[in-house]
C-alpha positions in Angstrom: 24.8 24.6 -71.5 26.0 27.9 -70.0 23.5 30.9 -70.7 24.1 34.2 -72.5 23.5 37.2 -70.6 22.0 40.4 -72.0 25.2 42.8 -72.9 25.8 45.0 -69.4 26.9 48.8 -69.9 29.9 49.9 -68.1 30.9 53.6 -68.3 34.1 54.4 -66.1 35.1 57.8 -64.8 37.5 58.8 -61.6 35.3 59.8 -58.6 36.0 60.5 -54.4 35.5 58.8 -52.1 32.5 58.9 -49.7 32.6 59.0 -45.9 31.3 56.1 -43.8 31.7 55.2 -40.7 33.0 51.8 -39.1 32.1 49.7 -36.4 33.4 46.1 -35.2 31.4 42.8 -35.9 33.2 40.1 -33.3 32.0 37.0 -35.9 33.7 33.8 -36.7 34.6 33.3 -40.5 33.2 29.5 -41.2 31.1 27.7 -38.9 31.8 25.2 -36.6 32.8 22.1 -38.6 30.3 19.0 -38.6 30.6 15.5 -39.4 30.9 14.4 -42.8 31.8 11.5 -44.8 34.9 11.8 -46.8 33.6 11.5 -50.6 35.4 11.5 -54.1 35.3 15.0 -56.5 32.2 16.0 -57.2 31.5 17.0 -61.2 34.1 19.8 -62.6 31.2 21.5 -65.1 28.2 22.2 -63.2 25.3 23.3 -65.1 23.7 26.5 -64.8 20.3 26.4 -63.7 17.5 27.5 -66.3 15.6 29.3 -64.3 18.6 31.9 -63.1 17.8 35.5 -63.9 19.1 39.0 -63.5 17.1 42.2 -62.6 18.7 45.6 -62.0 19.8 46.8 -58.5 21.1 49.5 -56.8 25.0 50.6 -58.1 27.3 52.7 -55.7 28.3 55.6 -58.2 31.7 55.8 -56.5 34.8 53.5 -57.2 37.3 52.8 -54.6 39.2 50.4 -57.2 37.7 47.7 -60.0 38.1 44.4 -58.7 40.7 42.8 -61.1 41.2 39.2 -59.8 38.7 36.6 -58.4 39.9 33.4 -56.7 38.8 30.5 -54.5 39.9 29.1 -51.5 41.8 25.5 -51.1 42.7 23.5 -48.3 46.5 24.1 -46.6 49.3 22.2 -49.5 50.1 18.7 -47.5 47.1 18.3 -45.3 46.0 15.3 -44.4 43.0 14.1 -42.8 41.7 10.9 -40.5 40.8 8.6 -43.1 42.2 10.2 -46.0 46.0 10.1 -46.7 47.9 12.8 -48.6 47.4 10.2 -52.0 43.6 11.0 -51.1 43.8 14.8 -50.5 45.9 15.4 -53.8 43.1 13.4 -55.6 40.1 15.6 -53.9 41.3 18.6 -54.3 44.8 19.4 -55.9 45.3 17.7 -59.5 46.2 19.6 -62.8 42.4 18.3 -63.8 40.7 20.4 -60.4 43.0 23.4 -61.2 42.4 23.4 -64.8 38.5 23.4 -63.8 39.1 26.1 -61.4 40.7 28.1 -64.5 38.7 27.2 -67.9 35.2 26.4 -66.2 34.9 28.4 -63.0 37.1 31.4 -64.6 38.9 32.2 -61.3 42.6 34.4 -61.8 44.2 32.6 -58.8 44.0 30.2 -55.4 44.2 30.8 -52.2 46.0 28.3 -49.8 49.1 28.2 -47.2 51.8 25.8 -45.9 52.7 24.7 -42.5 56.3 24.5 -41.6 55.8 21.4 -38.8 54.4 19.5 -41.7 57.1 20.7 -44.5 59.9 19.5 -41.9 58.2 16.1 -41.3 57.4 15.2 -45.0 59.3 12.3 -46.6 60.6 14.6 -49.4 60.9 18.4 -47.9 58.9 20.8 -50.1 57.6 17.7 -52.6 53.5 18.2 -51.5 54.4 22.1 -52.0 56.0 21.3 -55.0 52.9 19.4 -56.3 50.2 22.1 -55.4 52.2 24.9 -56.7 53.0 23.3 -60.2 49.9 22.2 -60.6 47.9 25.8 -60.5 50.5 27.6 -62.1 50.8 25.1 -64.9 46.9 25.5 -65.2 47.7 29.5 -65.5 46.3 30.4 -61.9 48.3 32.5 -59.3 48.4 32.0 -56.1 47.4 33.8 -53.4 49.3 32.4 -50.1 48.6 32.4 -46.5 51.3 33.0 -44.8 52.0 31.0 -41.7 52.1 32.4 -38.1 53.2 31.1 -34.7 51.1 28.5 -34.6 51.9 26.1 -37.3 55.7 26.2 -36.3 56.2 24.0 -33.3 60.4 25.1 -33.3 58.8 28.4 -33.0 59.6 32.1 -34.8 62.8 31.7 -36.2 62.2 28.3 -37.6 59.0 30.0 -38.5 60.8 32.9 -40.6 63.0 30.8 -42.1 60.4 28.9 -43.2 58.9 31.8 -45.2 61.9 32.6 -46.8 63.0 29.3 -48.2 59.5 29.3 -49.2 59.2 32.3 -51.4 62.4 32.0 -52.5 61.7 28.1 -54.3 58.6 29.1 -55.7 59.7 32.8 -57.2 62.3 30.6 -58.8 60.8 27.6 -59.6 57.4 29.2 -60.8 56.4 31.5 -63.5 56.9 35.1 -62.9 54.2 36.3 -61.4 52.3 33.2 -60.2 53.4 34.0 -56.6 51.0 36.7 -56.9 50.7 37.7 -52.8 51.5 37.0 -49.4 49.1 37.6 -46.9 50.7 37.2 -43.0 48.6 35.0 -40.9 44.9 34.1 -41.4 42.5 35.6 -39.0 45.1 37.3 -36.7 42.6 39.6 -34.7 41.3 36.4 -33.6 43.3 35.7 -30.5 43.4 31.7 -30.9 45.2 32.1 -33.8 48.2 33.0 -32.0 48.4 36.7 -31.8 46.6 37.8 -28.5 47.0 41.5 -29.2 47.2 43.6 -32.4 51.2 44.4 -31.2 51.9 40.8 -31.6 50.9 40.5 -34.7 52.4 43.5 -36.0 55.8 42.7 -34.5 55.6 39.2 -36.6 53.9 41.2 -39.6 57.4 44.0 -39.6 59.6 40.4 -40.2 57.9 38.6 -42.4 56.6 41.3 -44.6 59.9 42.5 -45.3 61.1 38.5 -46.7 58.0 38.3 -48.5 58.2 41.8 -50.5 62.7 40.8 -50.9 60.9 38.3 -53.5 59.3 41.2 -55.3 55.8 40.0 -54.0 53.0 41.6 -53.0 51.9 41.9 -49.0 48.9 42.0 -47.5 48.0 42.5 -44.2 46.0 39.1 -42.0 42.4 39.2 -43.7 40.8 40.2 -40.6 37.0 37.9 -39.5 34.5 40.5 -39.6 34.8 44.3 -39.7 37.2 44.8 -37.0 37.5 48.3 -37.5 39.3 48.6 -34.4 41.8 46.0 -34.7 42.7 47.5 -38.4 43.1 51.4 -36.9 45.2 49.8 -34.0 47.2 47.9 -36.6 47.7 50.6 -38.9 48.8 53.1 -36.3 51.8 50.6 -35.4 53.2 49.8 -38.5 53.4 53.5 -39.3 55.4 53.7 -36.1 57.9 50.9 -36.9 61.5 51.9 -37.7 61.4 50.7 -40.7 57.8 50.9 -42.1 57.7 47.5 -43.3 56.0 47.1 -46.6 52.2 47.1 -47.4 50.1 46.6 -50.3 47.4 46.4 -48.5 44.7 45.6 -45.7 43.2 42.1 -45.5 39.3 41.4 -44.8 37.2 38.8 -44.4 33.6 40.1 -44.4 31.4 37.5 -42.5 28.6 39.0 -40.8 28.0 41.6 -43.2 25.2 41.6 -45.0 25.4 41.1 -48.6 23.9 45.1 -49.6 26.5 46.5 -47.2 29.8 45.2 -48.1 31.1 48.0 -50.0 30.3 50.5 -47.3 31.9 47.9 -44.8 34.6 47.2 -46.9 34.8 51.4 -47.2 35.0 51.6 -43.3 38.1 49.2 -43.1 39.4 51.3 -45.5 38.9 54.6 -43.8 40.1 52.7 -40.4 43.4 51.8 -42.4 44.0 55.5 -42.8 45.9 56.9 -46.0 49.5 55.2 -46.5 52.4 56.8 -47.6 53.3 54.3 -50.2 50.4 54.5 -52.8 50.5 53.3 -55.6 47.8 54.5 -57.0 46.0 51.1 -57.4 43.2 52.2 -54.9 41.9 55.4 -54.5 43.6 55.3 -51.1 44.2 52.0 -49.4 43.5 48.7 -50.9 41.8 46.9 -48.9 41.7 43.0 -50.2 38.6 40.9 -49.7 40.5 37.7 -49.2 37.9 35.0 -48.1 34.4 35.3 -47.9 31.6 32.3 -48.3 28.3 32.4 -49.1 25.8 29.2 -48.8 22.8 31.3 -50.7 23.3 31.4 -54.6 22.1 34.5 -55.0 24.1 36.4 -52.1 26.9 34.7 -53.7 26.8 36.6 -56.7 25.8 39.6 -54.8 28.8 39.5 -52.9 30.7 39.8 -56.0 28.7 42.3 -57.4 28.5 44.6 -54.7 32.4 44.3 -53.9 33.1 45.2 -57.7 34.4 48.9 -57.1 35.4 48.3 -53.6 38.1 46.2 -53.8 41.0 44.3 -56.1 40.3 40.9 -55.0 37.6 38.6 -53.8 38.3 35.4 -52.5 35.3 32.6 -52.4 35.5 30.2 -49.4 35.8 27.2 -50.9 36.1 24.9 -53.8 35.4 22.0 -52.3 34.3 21.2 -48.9 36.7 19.7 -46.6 36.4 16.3 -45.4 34.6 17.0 -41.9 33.0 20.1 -42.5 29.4 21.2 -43.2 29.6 21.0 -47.0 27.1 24.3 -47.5 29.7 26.6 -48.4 32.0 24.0 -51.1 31.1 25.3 -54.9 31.5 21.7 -56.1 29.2 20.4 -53.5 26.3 22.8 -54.4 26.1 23.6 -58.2 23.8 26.5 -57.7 27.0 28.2 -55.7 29.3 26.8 -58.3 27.3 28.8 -61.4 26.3 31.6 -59.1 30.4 31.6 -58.6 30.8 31.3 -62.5 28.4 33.7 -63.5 29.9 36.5 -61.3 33.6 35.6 -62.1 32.4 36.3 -65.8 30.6 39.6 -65.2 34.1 40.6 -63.6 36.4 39.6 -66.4 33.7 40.9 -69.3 33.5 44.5 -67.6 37.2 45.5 -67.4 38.8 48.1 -68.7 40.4 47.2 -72.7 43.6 47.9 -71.4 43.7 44.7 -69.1 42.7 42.3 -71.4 45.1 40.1 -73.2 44.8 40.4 -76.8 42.4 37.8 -78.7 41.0 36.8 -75.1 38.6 38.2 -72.7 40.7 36.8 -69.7 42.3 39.6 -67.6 46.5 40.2 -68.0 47.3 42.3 -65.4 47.4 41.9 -61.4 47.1 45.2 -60.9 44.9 48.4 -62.5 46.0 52.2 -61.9 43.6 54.4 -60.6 44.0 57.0 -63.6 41.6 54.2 -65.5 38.7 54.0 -63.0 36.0 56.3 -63.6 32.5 56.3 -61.9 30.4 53.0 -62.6 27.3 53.7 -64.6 26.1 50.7 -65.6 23.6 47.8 -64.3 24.2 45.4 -61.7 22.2 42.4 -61.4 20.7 39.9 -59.7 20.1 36.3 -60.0 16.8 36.7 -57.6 14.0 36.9 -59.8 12.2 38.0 -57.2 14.8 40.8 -55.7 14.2 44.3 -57.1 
């Protein structure tokens, strides 16, 4: 049975921005995976635990954005695993009843997953394991928040690679609801070297071309969600892509905040922002640039929901890493593995979607109907944000 929370005050009114400076945290974003035995779905409704809680805690009074849309991380469309077919995969973690839980009971706005050209070309029906994953979560009423692919994962290399991204973007903003290809977000991780980008003017020679197919679609682009607060990496990054001729297109910075303690990440997330400078295309969604929290894991409840919390007038999305744990991998940060993540996941996703603005809220329901929320309605943040610590003042 899910609890009722006490009613939570939100007063909004526009404020600036504070000044805070950045520094870069070298961290990896998931540990190093471990052993594990390949099991079935765990249960779609995890309880809440009774003894859960809230007690007031410190509030930043200034708003960078209201985060708008929370999702969760799934595993690449058409992987496969030793010991575990694609027949097995789709059953752990990509059928309408997983997305629909993911939707109705976890109340996440979208997914977050990739494809891998090598694997599209070598599948027995091109596109049909795509096909499946994207149906499925946009039938369910999720969006999708997709990765990109880089270098790596094309082993006919950049063209191939590029081509890939544009037949992919142009099946599923045709074959998919409007909208459900919600953004494109160019490489995972690329400031890590090993993910095939040794320097930031790699990656932002790759980012010009494939930006530019993904926004032809009318889609959203993010830059790679970077592991850690490389503040560095981000300036550097920044500085080039205002240099190209053309500016390619940007909706925004990616960031992955792992090492960060949970109290700091809207100052860190507000020092990526300050090392993406001030772009000439804003939109007015951020007050200045967006900068898009899109993976993050937590294997502590209450950090979990923290997280959240503390990221609420920092940024437009956060992405939780992950549904489910993969099969191979320490299980600590999977939601369906641990159902104190799973309601500490829930609980937060419903704080988000109960405290935004009446104007993004679809009539009748309480879910939001709007990807993205113009500055003009964010106004400083007045009310109480909690904890489920009883213990944590």
């Amino acid at each position: 049975m899910r609890l009722v929370w006490p009613a939570i005050v939100l007063a909004l009114a526009v404020a600036a921005l504070v000044s805070c400076s950045g520094s870069t945290v070298a961290v990896p974003s998931a540990p190093a995976a471990q052993p594990a035995t390949i099991a079935g779905p765990s249960g779609l409704s995890p309880q809440k635990p009774a003894t859960i809680t809230r007690k007031p805690k410190r509030v930043h009074p200034k708003a960078i954005t209201i985060l708008q849309n929370v999702g969760v991380d799934l595993p690449t469309m058409g992987i496969t695993y030793s010991g575990c077919d694609y027949s097995c995969v789709y059953q752990m973690f990509f059928t309408p009843a997983i997305m629909s839980d993911i939707n109705s009971n976890l109340e996440a706005d979208y997914v977050r997953s990739g494809w891998i050209p090598t694997w599209v070309d070598n599948e027995p029906v091109k596109w049909q394991r795509e096909d499946q994953f994207m149906d499925n979560a946009c039938n369910a009423g999720l969006s999708v928040m997709v990765i990109v692919p880089g270098i790596n994962d094309d082993a006919k290399g950049e063209q191939n690679l590029l081509d890939s991204v544009n037949d992919f973007f142009s099946r599923y903003t045709q074959r998919e609801p409007a909208g459900c290809v919600a953004w494109g977000e160019i490489v995972n991780e690329a400031n890590l070297p090993q993910n095939g980008y040794p320097n930031v003017s790699d990656y932002a020679a790759y980012y010009e071309q494939a930006a530019a197919i993904v926004a032809s679609y009318g889609v959203p682009v993010i830059t790679s969600g970077t592991s850690g607060e490389d503040t560095t990496w981000t300036s550097d990054l920044s500085s080039l892509l205002q240099a190209a001729q053309p500016i390619p297109p940007l909706n925004g910075f990616g960031f992955h905040p792992y090492g960060v303690p949970v109290d700091q990440m809207f100052d860190a997330t507000l020092a990526m922002q300050k090392a993406a400078g001030v772009w000439t295309w804003w939109d007015g969604t951020c007050a200045g640039t967006c900068i898009y929290v899109t993976e993050i894991g937590q294997n502590n409840a209450t950090d979990l929901y923290d997280t959240v919390i503390n990221l609420f007038t920092a940024t437009p999305t956060v992405t939780i890493y992950e549904y489910k744990a993969q099969p191979g991998e320490n299980p600590q940060y999977g939601l369906t593995n641990n159902p104190a993540l799973y309601s500490a996941a829930q609980s937060a996703f419903e704080y988000v979607h109960e405290n935004q603005p009446s104007s993004r809220r679809i009539p009748g329901s309480s879910r939001p109907g709007a990807l993205h929320l113009p500055l003009t309605s964010i106004q400083t943040f007045t009310g109480t944000v909690t904890s489920l610590n009883p213990s944590k003042p």
